[in-house]
N, C-alpha and C positions, 0 to 999 in steps of 0.2 A: 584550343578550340576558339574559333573568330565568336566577338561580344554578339547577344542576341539583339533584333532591333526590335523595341520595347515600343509598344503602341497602345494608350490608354484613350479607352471611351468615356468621357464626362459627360453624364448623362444615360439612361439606359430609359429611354420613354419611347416612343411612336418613330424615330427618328436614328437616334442611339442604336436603341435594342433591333432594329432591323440591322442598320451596315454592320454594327459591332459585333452582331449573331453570326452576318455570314462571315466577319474575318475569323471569328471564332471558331468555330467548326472547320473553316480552313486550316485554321493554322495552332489547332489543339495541339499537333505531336511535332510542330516542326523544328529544328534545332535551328531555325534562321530569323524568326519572326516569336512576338511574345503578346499576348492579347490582355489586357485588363482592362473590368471593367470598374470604374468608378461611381457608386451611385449612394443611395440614400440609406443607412441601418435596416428598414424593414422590407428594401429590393434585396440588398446583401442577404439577407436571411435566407430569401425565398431561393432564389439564383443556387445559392449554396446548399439549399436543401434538394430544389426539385428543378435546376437550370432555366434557362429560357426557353420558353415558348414561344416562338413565330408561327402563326396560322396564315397561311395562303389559299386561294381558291383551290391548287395544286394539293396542297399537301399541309402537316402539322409537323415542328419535329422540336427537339428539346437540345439545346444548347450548352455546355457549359465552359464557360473561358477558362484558360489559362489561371485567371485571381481574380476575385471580386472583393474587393476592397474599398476603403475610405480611409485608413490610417498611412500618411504618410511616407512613414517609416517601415511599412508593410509595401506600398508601389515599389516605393527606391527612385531611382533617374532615368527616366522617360526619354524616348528619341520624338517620338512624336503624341501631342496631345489633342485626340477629336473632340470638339465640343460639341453638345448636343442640349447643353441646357437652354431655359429659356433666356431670353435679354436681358431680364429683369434680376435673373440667380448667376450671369456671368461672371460678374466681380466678385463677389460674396464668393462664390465656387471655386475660383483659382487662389483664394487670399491662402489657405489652407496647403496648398499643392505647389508653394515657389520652393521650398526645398525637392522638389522632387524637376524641377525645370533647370535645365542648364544651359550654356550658352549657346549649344549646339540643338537644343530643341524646337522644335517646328508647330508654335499653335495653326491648328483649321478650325476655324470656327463653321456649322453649318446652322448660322441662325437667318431668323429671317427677314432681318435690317440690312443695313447695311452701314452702320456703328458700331460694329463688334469690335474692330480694330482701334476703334477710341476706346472702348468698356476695356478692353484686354492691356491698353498702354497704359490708360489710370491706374494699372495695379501692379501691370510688368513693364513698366519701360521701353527697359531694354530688348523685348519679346521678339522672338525672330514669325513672323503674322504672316501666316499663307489666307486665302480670301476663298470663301466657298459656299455655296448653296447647291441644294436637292430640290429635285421634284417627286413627288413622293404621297400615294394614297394609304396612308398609312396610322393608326390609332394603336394607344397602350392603352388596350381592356380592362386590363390590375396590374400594380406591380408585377413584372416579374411574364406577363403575356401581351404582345405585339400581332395584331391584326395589320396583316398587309395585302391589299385588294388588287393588287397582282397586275396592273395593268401599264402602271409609271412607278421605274423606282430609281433613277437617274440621280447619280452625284454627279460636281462640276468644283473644281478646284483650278488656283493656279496662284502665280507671285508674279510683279511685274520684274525681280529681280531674277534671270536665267539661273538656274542652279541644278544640279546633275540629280540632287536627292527628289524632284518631282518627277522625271523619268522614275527613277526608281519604285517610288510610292505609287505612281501609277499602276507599277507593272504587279507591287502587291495587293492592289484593291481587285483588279483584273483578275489575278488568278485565283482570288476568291470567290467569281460568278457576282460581281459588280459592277453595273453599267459606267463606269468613271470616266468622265473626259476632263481630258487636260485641255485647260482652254489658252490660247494663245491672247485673251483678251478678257480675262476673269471678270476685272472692274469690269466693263461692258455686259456679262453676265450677269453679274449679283444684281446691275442696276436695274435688267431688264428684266429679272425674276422681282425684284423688292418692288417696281411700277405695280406690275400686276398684285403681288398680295397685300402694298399699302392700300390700293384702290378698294381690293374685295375685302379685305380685313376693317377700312375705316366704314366703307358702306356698309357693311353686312351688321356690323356694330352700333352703326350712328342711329340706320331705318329699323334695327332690329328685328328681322328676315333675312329670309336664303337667299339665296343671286337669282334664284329664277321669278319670282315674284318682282323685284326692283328691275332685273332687265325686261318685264312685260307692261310696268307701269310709265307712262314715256315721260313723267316729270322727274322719276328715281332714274332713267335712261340718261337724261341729259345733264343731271347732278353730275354722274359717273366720268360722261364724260367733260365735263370739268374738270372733276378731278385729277383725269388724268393728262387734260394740258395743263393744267398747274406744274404736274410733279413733271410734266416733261420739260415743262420750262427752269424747273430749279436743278435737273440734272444738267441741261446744256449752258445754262451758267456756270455749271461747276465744270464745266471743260470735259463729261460726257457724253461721248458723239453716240447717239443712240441710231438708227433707223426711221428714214423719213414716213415713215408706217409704224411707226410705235402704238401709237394709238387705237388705229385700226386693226393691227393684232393683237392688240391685250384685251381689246373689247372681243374681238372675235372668239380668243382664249373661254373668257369670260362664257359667250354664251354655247359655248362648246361643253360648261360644265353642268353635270345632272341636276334638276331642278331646286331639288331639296338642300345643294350644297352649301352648307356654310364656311366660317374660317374659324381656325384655332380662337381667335381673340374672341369674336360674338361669344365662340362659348363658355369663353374664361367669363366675359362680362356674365351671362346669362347664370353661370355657376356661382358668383358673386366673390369670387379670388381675383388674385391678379391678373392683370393683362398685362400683352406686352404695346399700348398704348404709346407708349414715350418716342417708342425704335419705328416705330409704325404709322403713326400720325403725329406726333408732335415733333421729328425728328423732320418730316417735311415742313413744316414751320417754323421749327428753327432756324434751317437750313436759308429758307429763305428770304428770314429776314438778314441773315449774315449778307444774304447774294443782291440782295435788294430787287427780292421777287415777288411780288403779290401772290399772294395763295387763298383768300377769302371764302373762300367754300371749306377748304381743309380746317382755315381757324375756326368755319362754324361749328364745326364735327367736332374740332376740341374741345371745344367748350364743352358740349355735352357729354363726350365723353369722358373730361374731369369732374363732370358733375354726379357721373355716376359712382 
């Protein structure tokens, strides 16, 4: 009987528990494909007792993978590893999980920086690093229940090195009823996703409001966009060829979103846990002092937001 291909979700929150649910349910009885999920002792519990829950505007239904585990030695050796955690727990998350990677193993990160490929090397080197980001209206209720608002649930993955195994992986997200594009131009993608959520992520954070109040106020309007010629100018230093309307689509994005929206980090900050701060604003000022880019709006946002 030909080896199973072994696919573990790191991570089971808003993000995880949605794609890993539907590869789940897909591919509970199949002799070709193996789903586990990797998460935290009191998700493990829940998962094991009473599966996952995905609620959608459509429907409710209950999940349960192939393994849900955190021990090691219980995974075994992995073909492919989805991340799901945040930027902050990705080092920390994989230090645990190198006996279970081998040379042939493929990380996707779907975080929402775009230094996961650094965080991933400072711990695996040698890591063979596919590149990817989701769009996705989607929250973890409790451990163990994912609310997904039915509207955008869009993965995007790719490697700049051709290789037969992303055909392939394509074609198993797909037939788990997973919007997956393969992008012939990944980096191009992540950058043009990471533009828009460093923007609403450091705004929504710095003013402490939703995006519909900052884009109605026209001094919070014209911060915004600042910010986002700054970060456009430190990707086209970095040899990013973006769209000559970058700007005026991410702003469009922008106010295309419901009023009340905010972002993951505002509410980390507001919750008083961590943020992913570092991948998201301080990662564009780093960046740009390496490239020798003025970014002055972005350092002011730092500041306060290390102060918080």
């Amino acid at each position: 009987m030909p080896k199973k291909t072994k696919i573990a979700i790191l991570g089971i929150g808003a993000v995880g528990g949605y794609f890993g649910g539907l590869l789940a349910e897909k591919y509970l009885i199949s002799e070709d494909v193996e789903i586990i999920f990797i998460a935290r002792e009191r998700t493990i519990k829940i998962i094991k007792d009473k599966g996952l829950k995905i609620i959608t505007p459509q429907e409710e239904k209950i999940i349960f993978p192939h393994l849900v585990a955190n021990d090691p030695a219980e995974i075994g050796q992995i073909d492919y590893l989805i991340c799901c955690v945040k930027s902050y727990d990705l080092a920390e998350s994989l230090i645990p999980l190198k006996n279970c990677i081998h040379s042939q193993t493929i990380l996707l990160p779907l975080l929402n920086g775009v230094d996961a490929k650094e965080i991933i090397y400072s711990v695996l080197p040698k890591a063979n690093v596919w590149e990817g980001c989701v769009y996705i209206i989607s929250r973890l209720i409790e451990p163990g229940i994912i609310y997904e608002g039915g509207k955008i649930h869009s993965l995007y993955f790719g490697s700049l090195q051709s290789d037969e195994k992303l055909n392939k992986f394509d074609s198993i997200l797909l037939a788990a009823g997973i919007d997956s594009h393969l992008s012939e131009n990944i980096t191009l993608t992540v950058w043009e996703k990471f533009i828009f959520i460093s923007v609403v992520a450091s705004l929504t954070s710095y003013l402490n409001m939703p995006i519909g109040p900052i884009l109605e106020n026209e001094n919070h309007k014209q911060l915004a966009l600042k910010l986002l010629a700054e970060i456009k100018a430190v990707a086209q230093a970095k040899n990013i060829i973006l769209p000559n309307t970058i700007i005026e689509k991410t702003l469009a994005t922008m106010e295309r979103m419901p009023y009340e929206t905010t972002s993951s980090m505002h509410s980390d900050f507001k919750k008083g846990g961590k943020t992913e701060y570092r991948s998201l604003s301080e990662y564009v000022v780093k960046l740009g002092k390496e490239l020798n880019v003025k970014t002055p709006e972005y350092e002011k946002i730092l500041a306060v937001l290390k102060s918080k």
